[in-house]
N, CA, C and O atoms as a MOPAC input file, in Angstrom:
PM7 MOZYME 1SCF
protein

 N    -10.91500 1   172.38500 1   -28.64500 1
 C    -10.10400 1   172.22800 1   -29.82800 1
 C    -10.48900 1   170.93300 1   -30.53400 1
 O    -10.90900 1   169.93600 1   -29.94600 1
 N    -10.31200 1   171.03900 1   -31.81800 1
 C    -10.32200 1   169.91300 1   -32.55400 1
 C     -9.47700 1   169.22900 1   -33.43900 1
 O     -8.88100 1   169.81400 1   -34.34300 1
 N     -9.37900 1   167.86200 1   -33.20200 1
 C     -8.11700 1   167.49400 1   -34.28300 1
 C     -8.31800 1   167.72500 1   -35.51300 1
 O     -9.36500 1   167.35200 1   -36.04300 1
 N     -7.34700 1   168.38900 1   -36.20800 1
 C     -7.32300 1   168.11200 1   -37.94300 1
 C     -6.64200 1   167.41300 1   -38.78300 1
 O     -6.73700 1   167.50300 1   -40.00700 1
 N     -5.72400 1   166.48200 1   -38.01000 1
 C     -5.03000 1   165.43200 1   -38.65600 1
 C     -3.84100 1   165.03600 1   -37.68000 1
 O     -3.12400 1   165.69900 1   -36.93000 1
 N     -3.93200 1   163.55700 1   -38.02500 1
 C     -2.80500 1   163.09300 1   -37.43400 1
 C     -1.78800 1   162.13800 1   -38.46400 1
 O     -2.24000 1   161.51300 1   -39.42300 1
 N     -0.25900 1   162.15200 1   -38.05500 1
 C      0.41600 1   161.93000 1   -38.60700 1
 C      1.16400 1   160.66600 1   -38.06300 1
 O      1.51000 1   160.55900 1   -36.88700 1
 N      1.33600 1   159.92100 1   -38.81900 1
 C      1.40500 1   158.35000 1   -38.49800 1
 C      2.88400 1   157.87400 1   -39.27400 1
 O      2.66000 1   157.89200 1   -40.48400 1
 N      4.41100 1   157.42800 1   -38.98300 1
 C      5.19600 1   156.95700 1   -39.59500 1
 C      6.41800 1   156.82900 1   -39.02100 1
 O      7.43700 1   156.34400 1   -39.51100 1
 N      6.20900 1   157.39000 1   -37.73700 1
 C      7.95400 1   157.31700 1   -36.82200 1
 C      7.54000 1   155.70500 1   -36.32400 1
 O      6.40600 1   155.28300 1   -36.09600 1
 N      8.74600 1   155.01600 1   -36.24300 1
 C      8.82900 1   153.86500 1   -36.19000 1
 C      9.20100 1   153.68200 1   -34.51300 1
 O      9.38400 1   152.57500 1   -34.00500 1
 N      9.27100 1   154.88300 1   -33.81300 1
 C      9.50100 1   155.10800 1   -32.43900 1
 C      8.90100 1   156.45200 1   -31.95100 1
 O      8.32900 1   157.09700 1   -32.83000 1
 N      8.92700 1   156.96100 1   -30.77700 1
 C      8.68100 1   158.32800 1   -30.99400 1
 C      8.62700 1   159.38500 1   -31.67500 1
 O      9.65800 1   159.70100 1   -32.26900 1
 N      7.33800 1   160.31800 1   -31.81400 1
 C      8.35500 1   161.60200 1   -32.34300 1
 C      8.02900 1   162.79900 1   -31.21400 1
 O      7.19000 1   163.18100 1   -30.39900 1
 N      9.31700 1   163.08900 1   -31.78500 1
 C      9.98800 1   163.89200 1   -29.82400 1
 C      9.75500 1   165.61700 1   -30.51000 1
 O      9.71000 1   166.57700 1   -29.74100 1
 N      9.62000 1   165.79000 1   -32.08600 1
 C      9.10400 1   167.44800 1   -31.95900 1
 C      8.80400 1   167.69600 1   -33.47900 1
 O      8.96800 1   166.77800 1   -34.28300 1
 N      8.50100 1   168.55300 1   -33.75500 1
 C      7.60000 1   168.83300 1   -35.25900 1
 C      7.78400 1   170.91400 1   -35.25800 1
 O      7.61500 1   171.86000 1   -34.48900 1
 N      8.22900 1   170.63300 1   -36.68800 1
 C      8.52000 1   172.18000 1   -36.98800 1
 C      8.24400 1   172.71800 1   -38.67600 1
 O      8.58100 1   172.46600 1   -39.83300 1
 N      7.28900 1   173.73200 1   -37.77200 1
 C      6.27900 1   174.36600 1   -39.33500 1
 C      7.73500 1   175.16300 1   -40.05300 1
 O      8.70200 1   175.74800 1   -39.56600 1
 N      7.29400 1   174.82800 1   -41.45400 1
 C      8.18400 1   175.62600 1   -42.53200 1
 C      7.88800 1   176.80900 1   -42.49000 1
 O      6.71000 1   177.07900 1   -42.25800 1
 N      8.86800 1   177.91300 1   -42.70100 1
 C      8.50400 1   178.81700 1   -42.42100 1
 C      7.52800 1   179.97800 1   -43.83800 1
 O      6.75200 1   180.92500 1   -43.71400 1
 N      8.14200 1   179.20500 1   -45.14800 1
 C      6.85100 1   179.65500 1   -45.70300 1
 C      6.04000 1   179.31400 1   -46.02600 1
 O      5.05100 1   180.04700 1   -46.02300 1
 N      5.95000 1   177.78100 1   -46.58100 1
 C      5.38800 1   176.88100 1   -47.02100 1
 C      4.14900 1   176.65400 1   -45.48400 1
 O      4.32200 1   175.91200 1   -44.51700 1
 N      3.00900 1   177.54500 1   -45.74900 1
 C      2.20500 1   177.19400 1   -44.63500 1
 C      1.73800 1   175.33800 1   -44.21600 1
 O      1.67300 1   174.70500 1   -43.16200 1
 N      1.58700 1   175.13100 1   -45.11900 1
 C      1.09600 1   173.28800 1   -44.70700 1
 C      1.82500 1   172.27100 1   -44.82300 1
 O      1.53200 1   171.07600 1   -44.80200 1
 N      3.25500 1   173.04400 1   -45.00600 1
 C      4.87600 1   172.02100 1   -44.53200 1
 C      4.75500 1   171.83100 1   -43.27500 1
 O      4.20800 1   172.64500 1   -42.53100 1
 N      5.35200 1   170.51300 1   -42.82300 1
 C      6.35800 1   170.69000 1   -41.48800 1
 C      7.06900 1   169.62900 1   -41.51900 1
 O      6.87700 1   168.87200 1   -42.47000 1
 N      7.96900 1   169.30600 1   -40.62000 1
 C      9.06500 1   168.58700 1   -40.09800 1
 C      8.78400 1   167.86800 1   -39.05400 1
 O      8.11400 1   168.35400 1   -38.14300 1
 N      9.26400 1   166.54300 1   -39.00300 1
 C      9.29500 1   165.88700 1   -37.57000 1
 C     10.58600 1   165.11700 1   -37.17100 1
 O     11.19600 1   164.40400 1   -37.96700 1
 N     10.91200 1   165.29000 1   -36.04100 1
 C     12.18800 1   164.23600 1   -35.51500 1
 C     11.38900 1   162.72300 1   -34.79400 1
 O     10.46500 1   162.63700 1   -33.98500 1
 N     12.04000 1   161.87000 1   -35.35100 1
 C     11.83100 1   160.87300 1   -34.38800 1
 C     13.30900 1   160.50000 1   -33.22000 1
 O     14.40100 1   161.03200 1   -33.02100 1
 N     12.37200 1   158.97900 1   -32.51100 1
 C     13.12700 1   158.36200 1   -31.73500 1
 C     14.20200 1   157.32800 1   -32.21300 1
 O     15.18800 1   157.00000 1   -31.55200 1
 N     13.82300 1   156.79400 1   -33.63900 1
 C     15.10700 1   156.14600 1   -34.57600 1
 C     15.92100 1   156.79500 1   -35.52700 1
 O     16.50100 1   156.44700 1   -36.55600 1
 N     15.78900 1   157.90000 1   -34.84500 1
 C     16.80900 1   159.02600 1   -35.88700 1
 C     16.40300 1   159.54600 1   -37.28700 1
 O     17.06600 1   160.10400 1   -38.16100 1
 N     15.38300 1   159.26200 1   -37.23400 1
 C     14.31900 1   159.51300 1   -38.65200 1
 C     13.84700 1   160.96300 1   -38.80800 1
 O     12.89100 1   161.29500 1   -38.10600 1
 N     14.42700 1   161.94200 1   -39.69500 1
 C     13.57200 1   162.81400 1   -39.98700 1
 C     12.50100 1   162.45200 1   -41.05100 1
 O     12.71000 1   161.56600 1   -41.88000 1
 N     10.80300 1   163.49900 1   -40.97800 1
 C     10.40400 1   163.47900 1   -41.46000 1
 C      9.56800 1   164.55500 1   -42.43700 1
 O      9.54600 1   165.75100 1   -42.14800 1
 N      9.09600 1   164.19200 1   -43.24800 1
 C      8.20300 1   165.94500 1   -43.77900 1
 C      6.93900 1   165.27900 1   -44.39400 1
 O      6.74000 1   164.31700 1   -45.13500 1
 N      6.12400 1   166.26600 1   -43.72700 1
 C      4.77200 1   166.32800 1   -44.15900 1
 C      3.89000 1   167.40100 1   -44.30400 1
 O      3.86500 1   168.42700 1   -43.62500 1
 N      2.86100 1   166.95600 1   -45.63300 1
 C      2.17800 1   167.90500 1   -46.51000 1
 C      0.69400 1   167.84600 1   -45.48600 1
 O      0.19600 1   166.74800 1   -45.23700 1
 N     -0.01100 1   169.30900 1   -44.86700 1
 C     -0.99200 1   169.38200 1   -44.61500 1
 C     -2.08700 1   168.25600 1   -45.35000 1
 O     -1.64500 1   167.86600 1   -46.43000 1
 N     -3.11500 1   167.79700 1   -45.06400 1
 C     -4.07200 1   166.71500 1   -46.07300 1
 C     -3.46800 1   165.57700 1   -46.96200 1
 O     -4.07700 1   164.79800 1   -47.69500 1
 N     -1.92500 1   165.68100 1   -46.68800 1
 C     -1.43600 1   163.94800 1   -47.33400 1
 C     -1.89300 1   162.69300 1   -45.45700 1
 O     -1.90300 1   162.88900 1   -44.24200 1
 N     -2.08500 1   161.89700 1   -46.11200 1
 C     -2.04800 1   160.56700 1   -44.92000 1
 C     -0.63400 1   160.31800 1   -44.78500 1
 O     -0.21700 1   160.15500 1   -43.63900 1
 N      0.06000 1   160.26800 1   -45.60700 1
 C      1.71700 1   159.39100 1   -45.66800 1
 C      2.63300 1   160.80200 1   -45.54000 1
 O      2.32600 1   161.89600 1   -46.01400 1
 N      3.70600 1   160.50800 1   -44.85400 1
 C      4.68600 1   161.70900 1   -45.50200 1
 C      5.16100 1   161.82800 1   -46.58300 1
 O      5.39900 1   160.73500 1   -47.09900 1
 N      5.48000 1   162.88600 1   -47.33000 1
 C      6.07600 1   163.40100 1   -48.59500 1
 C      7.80100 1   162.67800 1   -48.60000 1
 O      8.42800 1   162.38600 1   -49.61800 1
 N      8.10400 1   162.57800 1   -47.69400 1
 C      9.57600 1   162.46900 1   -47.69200 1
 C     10.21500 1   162.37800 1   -46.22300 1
 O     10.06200 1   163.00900 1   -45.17800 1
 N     10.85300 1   161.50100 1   -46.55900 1
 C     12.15700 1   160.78000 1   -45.09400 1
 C     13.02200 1   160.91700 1   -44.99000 1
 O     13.50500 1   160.64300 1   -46.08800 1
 N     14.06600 1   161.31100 1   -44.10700 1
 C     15.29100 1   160.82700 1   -44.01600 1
 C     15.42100 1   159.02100 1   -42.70400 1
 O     15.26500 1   158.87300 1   -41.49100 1
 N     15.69300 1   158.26600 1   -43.60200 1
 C     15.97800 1   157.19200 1   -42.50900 1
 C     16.51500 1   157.31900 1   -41.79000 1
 O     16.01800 1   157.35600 1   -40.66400 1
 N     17.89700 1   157.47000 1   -41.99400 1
 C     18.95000 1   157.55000 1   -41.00300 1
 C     19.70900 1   158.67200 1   -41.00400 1
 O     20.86600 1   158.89200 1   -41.36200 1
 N     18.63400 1   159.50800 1   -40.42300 1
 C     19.36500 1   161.07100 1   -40.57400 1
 C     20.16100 1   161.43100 1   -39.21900 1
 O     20.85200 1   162.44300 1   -39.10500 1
 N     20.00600 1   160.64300 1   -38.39300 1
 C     20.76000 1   160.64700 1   -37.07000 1
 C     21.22900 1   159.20300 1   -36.75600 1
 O     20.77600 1   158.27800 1   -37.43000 1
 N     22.21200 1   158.94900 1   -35.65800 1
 C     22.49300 1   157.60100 1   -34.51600 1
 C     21.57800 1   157.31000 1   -33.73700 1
 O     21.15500 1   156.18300 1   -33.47600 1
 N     21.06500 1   158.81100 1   -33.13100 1
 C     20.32900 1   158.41000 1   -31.90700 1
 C     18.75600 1   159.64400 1   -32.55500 1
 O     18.40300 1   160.24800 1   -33.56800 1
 N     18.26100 1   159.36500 1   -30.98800 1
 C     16.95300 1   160.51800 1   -31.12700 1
 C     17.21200 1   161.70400 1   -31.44800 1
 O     18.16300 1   162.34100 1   -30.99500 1
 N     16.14000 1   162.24600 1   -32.51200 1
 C     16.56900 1   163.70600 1   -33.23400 1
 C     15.53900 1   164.67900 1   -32.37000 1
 O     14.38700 1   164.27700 1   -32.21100 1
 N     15.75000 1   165.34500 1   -32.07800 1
 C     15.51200 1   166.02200 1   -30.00700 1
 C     15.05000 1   167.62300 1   -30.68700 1
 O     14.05500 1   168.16900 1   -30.20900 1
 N     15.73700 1   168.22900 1   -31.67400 1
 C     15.22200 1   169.17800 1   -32.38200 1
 C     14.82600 1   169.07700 1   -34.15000 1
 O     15.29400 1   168.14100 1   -34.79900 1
 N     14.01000 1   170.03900 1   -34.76500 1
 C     14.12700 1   170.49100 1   -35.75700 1
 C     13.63600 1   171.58100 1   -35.99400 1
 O     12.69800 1   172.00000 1   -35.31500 1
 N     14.21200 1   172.34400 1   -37.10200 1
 C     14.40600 1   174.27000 1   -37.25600 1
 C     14.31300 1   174.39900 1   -38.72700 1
 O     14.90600 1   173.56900 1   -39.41500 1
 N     13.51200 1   175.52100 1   -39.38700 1
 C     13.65100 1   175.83300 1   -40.88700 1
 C     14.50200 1   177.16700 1   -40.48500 1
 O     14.44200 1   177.90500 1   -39.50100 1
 N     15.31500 1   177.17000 1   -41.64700 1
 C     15.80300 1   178.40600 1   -42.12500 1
 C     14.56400 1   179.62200 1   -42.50800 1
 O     13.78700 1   179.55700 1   -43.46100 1
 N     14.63500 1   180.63900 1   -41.55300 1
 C     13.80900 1   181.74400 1   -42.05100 1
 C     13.30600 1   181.61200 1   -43.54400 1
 O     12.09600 1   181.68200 1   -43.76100 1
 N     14.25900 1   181.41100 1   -44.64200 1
 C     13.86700 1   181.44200 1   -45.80900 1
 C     13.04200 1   180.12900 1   -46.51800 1
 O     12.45800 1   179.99700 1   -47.59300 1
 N     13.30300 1   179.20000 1   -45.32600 1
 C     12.86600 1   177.77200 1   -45.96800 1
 C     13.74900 1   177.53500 1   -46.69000 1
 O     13.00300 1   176.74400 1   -47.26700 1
 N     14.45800 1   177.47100 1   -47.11900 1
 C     15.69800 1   176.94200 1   -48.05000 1
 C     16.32000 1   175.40400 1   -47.32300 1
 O     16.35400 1   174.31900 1   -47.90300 1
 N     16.75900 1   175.67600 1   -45.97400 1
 C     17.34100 1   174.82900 1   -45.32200 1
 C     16.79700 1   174.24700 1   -43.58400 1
 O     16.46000 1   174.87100 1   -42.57800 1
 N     16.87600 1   173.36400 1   -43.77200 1
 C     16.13200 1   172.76300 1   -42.43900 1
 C     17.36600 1   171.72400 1   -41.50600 1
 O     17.98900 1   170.74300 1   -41.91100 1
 N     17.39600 1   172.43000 1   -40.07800 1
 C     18.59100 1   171.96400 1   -39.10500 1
 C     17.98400 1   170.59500 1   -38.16900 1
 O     16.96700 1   170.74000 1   -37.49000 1
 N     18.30800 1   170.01500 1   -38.19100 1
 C     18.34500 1   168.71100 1   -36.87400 1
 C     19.05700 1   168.42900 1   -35.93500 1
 O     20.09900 1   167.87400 1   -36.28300 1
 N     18.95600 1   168.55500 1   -35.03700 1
 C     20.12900 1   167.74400 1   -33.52800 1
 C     19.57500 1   166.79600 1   -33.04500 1
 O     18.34700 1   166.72100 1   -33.00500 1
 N     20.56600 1   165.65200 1   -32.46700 1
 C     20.37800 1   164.51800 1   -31.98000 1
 C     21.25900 1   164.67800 1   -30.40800 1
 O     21.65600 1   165.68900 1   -29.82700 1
 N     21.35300 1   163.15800 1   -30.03100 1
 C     22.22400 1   162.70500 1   -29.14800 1
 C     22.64200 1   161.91800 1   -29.14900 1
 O     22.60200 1   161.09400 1   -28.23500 1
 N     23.39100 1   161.79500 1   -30.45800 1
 C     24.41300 1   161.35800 1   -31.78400 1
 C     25.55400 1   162.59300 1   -31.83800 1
 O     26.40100 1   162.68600 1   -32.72600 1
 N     25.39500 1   163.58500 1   -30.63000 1
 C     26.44300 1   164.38300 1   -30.54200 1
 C     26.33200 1   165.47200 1   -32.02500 1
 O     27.12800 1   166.40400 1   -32.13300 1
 N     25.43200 1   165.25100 1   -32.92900 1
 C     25.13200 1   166.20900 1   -34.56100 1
 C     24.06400 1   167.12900 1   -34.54800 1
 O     22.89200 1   167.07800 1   -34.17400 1
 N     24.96100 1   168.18700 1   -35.18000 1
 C     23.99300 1   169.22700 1   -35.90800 1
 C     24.07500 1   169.26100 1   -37.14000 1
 O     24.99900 1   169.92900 1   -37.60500 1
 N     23.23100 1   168.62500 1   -37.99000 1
 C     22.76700 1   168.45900 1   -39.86600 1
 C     21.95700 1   169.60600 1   -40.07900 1
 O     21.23300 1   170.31000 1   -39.37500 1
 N     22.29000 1   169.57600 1   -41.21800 1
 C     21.81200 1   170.76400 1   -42.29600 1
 C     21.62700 1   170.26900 1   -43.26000 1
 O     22.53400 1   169.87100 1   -43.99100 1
 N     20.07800 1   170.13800 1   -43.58000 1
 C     19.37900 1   169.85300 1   -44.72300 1
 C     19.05100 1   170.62900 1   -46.03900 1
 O     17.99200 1   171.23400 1   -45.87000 1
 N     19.51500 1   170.81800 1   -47.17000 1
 C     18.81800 1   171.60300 1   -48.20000 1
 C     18.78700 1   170.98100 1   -49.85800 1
 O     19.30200 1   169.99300 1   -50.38100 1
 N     17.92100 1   172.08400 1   -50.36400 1
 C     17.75800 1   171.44600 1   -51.52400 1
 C     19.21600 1   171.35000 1   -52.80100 1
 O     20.04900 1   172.25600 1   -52.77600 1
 N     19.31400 1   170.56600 1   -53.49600 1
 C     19.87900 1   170.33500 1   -54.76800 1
 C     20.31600 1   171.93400 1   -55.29300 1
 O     21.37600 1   172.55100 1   -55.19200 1
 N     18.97200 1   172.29800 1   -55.90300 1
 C     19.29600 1   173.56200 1   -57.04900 1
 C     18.52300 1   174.50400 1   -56.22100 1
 O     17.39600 1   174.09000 1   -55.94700 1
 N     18.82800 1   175.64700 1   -55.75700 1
 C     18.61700 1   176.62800 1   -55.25200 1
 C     17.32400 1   177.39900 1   -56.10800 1
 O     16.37500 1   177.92000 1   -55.52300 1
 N     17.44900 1   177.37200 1   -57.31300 1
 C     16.59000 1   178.07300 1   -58.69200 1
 C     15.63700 1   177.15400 1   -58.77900 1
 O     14.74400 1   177.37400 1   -59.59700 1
 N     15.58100 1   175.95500 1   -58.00300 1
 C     14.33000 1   175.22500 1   -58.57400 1
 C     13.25200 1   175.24100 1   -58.47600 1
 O     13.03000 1   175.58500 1   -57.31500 1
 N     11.98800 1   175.01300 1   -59.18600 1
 C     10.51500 1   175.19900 1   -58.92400 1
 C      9.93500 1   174.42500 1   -58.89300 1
 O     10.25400 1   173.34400 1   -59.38800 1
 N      8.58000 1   174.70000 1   -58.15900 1
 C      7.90000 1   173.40100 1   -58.23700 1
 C      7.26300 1   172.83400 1   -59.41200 1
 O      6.40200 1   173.45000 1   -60.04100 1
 N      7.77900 1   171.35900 1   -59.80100 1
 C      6.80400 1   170.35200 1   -60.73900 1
 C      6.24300 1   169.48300 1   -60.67100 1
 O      5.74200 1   168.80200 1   -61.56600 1
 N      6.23000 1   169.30100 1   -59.02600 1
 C      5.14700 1   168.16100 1   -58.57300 1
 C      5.54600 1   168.21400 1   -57.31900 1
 O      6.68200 1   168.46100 1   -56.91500 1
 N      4.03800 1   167.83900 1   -56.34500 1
 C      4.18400 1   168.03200 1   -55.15000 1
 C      4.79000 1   166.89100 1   -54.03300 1
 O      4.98500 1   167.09900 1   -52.83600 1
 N      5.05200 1   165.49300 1   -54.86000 1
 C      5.99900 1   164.91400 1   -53.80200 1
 C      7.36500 1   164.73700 1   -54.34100 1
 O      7.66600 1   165.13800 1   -55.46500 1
 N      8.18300 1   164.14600 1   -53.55700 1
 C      9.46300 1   164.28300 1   -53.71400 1
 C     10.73100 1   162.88600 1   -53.62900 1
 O     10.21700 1   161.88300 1   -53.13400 1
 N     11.86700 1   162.73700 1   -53.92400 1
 C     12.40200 1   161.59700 1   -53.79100 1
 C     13.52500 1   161.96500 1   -52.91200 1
 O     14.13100 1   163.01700 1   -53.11300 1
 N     13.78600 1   161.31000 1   -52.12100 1
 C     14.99600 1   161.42300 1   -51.04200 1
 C     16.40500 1   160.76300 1   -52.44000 1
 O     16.38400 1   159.90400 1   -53.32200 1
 N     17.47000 1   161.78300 1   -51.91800 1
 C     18.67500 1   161.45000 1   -52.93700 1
 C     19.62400 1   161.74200 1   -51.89500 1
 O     19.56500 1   162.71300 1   -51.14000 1
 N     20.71800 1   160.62100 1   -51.90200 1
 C     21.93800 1   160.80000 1   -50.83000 1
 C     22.84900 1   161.21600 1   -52.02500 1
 O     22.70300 1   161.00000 1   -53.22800 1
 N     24.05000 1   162.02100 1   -51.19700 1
 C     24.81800 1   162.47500 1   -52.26700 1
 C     26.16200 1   162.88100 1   -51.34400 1
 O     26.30200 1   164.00800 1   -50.86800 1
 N     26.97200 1   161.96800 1   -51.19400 1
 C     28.21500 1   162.36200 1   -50.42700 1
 C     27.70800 1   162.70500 1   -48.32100 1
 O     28.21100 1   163.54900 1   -47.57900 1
 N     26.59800 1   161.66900 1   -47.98300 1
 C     26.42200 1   161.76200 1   -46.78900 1
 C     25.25500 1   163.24800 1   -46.93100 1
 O     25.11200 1   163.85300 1   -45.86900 1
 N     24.56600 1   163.73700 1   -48.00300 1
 C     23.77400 1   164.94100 1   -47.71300 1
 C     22.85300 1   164.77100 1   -48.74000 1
 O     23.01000 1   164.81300 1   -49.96100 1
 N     21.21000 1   164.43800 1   -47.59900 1
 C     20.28700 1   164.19100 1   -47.79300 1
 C     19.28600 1   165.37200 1   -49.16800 1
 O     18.50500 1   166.26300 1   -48.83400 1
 N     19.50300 1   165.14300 1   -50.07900 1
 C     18.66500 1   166.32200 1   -50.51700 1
 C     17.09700 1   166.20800 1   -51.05100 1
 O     16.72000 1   166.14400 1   -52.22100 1
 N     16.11100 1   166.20100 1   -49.55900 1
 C     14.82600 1   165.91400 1   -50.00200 1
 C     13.72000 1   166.88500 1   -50.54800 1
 O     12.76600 1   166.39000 1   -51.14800 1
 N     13.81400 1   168.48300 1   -50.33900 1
 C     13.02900 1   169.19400 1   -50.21600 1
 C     13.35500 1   169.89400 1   -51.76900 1
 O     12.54300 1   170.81700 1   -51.83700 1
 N     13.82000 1   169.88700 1   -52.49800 1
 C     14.20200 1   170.07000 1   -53.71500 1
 C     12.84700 1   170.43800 1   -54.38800 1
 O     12.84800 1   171.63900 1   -54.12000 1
 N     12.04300 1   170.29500 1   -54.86800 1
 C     10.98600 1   170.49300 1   -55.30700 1
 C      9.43500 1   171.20400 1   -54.95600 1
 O      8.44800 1   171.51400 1   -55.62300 1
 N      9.80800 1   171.26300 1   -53.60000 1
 C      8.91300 1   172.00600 1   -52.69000 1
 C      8.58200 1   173.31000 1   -53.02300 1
 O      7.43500 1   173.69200 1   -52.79200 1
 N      9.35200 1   174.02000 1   -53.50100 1
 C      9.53600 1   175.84500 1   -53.04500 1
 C      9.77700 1   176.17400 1   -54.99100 1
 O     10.30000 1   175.60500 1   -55.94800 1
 N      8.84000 1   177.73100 1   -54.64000 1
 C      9.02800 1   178.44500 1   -56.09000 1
 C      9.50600 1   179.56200 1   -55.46700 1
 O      9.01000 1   179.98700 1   -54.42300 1
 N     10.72100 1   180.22900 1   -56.19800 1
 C     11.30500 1   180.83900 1   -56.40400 1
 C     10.43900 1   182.21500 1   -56.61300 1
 O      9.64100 1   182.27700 1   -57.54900 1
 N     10.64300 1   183.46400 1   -55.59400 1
 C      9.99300 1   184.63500 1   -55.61600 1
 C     10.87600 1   185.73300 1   -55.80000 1
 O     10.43300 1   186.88000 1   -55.84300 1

């Protein structure tokens, strides 16, 4: 086997990584400082963070069949549910800005076109 990229930005471990389910060259990572992350196949940096998306280590992460919404657990005792802003939205550029909004992270907003 051969490597095709490595991904560099948890500030502690990362304990697991989960492909989007449509978006082939999405995925997800949990770290060990409670950091979720997302990254674009062939970017160096990730697209988008959650800092403090947990207390403790985020131990899972899961896309929604549809990609719409992406789940995290810790041992911070939480199960989060991540999704986008506008449901109808399309893509107009391929990175993205993390926006808090009442404790709910909405980073993936721009990712996904509408089929």
């Amino acid at each position: 086997m051969k490597e095709l990229q490595a991904f560099r930005g948890h500030k502690k471990e990362a304990y697991n990584v989960s492909w989007h389910t449509v978006t082939d060259n999405l995925l997800s990572s949990g770290g060990g400082e409670g950091c979720l992350m997302h990254w674009h196949l062939g970017d160096d940096k990730e697209i988008g963070s959650i800092e403090s998306a947990h207390d403790g280590v985020v131990w899972e992460v899961a896309w929604h069949p549809e990609g719409h919404i992406v789940a995290s657990v810790s041992n911070d005792h939480a199960c989060k549910f991540w999704g986008r802003k506008d449901p109808q939205s399309i893509v107009v550029e391929n990175r993205v800005e993390s926006q808090k909004t009442q404790g709910v992270v909405l980073i993936i907003q721009k990712l996904y076109v509408k089929t």
